[in-house]
C-alpha positions as CSV (number, residue, x, y, z in Angstrom):
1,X,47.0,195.1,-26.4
2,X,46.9,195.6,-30.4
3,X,49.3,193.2,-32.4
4,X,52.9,194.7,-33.7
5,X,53.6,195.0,-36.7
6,X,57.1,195.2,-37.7
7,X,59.2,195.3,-40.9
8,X,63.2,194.7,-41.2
9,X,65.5,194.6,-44.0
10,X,68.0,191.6,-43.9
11,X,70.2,191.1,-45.8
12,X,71.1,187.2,-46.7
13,X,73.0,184.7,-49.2
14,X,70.2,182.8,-50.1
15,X,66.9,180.5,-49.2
16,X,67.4,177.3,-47.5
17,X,65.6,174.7,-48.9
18,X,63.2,174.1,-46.0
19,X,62.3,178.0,-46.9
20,X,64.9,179.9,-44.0
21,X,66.9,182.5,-44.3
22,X,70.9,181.2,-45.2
23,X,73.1,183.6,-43.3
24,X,70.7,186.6,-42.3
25,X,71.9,189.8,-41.2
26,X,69.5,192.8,-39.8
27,X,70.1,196.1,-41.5
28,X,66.7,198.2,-40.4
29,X,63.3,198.6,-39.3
30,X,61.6,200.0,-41.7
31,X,58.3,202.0,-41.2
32,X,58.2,203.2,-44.8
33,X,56.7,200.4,-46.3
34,X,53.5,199.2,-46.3
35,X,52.9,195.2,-44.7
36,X,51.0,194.4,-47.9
37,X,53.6,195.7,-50.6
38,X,56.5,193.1,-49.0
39,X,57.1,189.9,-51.0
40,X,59.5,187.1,-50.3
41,X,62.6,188.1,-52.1
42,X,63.9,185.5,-54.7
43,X,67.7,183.5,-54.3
44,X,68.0,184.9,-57.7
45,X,67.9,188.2,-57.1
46,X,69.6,188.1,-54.0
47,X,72.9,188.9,-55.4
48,X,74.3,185.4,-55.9
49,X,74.8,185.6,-59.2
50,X,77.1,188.1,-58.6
51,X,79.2,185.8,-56.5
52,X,79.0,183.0,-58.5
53,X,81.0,185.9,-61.0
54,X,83.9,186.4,-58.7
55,X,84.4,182.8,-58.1
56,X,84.8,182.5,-61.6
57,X,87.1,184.6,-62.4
58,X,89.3,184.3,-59.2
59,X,89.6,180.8,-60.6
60,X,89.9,181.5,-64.0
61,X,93.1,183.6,-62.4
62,X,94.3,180.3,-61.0
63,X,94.2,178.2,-63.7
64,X,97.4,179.7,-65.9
65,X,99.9,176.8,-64.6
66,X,102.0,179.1,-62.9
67,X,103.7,178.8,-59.8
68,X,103.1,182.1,-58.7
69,X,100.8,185.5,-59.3
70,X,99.1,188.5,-57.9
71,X,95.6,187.5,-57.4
72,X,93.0,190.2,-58.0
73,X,90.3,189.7,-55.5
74,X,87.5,192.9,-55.8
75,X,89.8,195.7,-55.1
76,X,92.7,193.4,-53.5
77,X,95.1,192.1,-54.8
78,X,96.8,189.0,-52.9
79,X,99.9,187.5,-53.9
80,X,100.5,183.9,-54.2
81,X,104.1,182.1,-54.3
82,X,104.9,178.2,-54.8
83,X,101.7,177.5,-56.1
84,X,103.3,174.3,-57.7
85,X,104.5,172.9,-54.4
86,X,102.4,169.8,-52.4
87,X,102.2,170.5,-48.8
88,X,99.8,167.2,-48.1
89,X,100.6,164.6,-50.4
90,X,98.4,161.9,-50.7
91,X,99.4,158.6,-48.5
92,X,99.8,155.9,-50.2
93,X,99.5,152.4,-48.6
């Protein structure tokens, strides 16, 4: 029996840093490419950047001091009431 040889696409938030795979998900086999032309993809080009981004600005939304707002998430928009209010206050002994 000859050896398989397979290639998938994945794609995935970032490298561990043991070197695994941080929340893989399979997209393809892909028969198109050659074995020797595949290289590890780097976390920075993995599209985290791009996250970090819309963290940013989703809490440069929240920090106006206001108790409420529309929140503009992507395409979404979300809106948020009472933002002033303390639903867990801290216990004090």
């Amino acid at each position: 029996m000859g050896r398989a040889e397979g290639r998938c696409e994945v794609k995935f938030q970032n490298w561990t840093d043991d070197g695994f795979l941080r929340a893989p998900v399979f997209l393809r086999f892909r028969d198109d490419i050659d074995p020797r032309e595949v290289r590890r993809q780097s976390a920075r080009t993995a599209a985290a950047p791009a996250v970090d981004d819309e963290i940013a600005a989703i809490l440069r939304q929240l920090d106006n001091g206001k108790s409420s707002l529309v929140l503009a998430v992507g395409k979404h928009q979300i809106r948020l009431t009472h933002l002033d209010r303390v639903y867990w206050p801290q216990m004090r002994r």
